[in-house]
N, C-alpha and C positions, 0 to 999 in steps of 0.2 A: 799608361793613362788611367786614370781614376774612373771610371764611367758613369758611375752616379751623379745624376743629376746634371750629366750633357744628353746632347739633341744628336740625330745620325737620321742619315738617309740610307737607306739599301735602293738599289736596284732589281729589279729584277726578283721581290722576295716574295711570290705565290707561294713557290714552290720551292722543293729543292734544297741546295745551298742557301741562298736567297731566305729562305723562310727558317732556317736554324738559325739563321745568323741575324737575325731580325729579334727573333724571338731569346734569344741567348742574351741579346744588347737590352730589351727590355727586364729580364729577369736578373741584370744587373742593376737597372736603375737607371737607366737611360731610355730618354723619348726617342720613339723610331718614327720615322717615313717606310709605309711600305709601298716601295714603286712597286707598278705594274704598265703592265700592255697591254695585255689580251685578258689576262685573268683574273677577272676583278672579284669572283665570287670567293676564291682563291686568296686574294690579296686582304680581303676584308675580314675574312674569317682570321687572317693572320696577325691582322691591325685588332680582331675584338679579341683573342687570344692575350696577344701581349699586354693591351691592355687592363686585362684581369689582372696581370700582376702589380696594376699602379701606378703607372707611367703612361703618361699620354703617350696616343699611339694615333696613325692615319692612314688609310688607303689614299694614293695617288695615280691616278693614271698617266701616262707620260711615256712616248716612246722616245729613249734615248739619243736616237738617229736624227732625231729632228731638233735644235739647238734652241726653236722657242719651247719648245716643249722644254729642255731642259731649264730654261731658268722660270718657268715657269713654276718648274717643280722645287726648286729653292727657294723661290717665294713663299710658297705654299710651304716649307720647312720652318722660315725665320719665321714668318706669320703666326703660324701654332705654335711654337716653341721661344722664340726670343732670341735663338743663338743656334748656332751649326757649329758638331768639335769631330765628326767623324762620317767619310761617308766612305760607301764600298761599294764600288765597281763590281756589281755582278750578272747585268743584265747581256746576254749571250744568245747568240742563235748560228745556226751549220747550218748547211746541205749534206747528204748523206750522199757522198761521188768519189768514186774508186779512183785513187790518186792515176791510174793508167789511163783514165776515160777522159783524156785532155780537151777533148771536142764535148762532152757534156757539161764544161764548165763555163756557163756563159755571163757575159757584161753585167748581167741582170743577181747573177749569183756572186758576183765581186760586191758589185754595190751593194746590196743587202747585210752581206758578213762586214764589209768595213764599215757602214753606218756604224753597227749597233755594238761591233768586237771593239773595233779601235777609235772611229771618231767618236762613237758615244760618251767612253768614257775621257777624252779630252772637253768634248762639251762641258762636262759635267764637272770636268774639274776647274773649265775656266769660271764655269758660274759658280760654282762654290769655294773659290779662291779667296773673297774677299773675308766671309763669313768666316772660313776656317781659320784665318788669320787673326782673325779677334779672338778676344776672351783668351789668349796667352798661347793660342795655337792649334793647331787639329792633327789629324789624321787622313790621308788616302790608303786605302788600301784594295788594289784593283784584282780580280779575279782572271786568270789566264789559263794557261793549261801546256802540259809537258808537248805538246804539238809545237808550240811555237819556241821549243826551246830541242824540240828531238826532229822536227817534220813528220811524224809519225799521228795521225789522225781521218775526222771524219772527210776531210777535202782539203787540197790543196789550197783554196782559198781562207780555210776557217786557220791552217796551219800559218801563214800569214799573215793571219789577224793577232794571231797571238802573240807573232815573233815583233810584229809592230808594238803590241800593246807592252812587252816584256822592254823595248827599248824607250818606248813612253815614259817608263817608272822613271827610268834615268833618267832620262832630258827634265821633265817634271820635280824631281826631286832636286837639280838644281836651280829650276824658276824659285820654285816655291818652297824652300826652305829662306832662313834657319825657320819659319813659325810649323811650318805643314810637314811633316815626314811623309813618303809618299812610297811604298812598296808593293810587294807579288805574291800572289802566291798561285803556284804551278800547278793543280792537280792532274793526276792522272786519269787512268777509267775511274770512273764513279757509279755506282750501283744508286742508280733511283729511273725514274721515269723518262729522262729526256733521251737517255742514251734507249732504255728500254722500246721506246717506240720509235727513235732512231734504226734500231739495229732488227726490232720485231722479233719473230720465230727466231732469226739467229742469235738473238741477246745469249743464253745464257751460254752456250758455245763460245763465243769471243768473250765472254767475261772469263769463263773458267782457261782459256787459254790465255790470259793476261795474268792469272792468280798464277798460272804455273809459273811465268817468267820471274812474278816478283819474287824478292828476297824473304821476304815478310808472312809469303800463305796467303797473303791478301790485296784485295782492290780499295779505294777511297770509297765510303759512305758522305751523306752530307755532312751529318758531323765530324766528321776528321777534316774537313774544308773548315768547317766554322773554327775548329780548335787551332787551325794554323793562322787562320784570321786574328784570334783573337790573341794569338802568340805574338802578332807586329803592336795589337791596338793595345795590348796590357806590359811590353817588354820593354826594352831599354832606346832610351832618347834620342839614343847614337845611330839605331838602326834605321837609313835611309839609302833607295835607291836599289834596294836587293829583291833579290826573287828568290823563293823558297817555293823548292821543289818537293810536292807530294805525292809519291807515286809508288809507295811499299819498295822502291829498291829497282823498280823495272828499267829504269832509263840503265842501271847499273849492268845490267843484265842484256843489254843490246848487243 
């Protein structure tokens, strides 16, 4: 896909993934939504960012998990922009719970992780279904993670959310094709903040124990997420319904 001069919503892009990949879409030539939650100070700094490079840009607030919020937040896309050709599934939240501690995983920590892992981004793609389909077609491209593809992660329930959201792609890519392609991308550990205060004092211990596994010498940074993102949104026409796994080689190595 051409980016210049289409519209795209992020999820999820204060921070992180979310915010390379926001700001990568703008420094192509495309107008961004930058969803947010909680971080708004975060999310605007990232909307006035991209927008320096000359493309309108917007802070939205909108939690995923909640279905008015979601089209609320599409509204608010077509409204500043005129058209929707790309959005990406990356707003995400754990619980940090030792897959053994079956009794600390409660009803309350189900509900949370499937909101925002897997119903959010079905929300979001029903509301942006119509939009994406105009103007000769769009893009999904939902963010997941080698948990739901290995069961190896922060809690059994986040691992769950992701193995749901990796068969969403499928189901979804035959709703909404031939206009919408609709794919994955899988990362592994990733070196930034959420895992960092996830993990605390033991972060760099379980990072450097993941670098040893992989093939590679190495863990995901946000940007090796955004490059694989933009590997489904810039590559061939044909590519729908797949999940692409980033993880330096570690799942290879199990």
């Amino acid at each position: 896909m051409e980016l210049s001069g289409k519209a795209a919503i992020v999820t999820g892009a204060g921070t992180g993934v979310g915010r390379a990949t926001a700001l990568a879409l703008a420094a192509a030539g495309c107008d961004v939504v930058v969803n947010y939650s909680r971080s708004k100070e975060a999310a605007e700094a990232v909307a006035a960012e991209a927008a320096a490079t000359g493309v309108r840009a917007i802070a939205v607030q909108a939690s995923v998990a909640e279905d008015a919020d979601c089209r609320r937040l599409v509204s608010a896309a077509t409204e500043a922009f005129g058209r929707l050709d790309v959005l990406v599934n990356n707003a995400g939240t754990t619980s940090f719970i030792p897959h053994h501690d079956l009794d600390a995983v409660t009803a309350e920590t189900w509900t949370s992780i499937m909101g925002v892992n897997l119903i959010g981004p079905f929300q979001m793609a029903r509301a942006t279904a119509a939009a994406l389909k105009a103007d000769g077609g769009g893009q999904i491209v939902n963010v997941s993670s080698v948990a739901g593809v290995y069961g190896t992660g922060s809690s059994i329930p986040y691992c769950a959310s992701k193995a749901g959201l990796n068969n969403l792609t499928v189901t979804l890519a035959r709703v909404l094709g031939p206009e919408v392609q609709v794919n994955t991308v899988c990362p592994g550990f990733i070196d930034g903040s959420w895992l960092q205060e996830g993990f605390g004092e033991a972060f760099e211990a379980i990072k450097q124990s993941v670098v040893d596994k992989t093939l590679v010498g190495a863990v995901c940074t946000p940007e090796d997420v955004k490059d694989a993102i933009f590997g489904f949104l810039r590559g061939s026409k044909l590519t729908t319904g797949e999940l692409l796994v980033v993880d330096g080689g570690y799942g290879k190595a199990l």
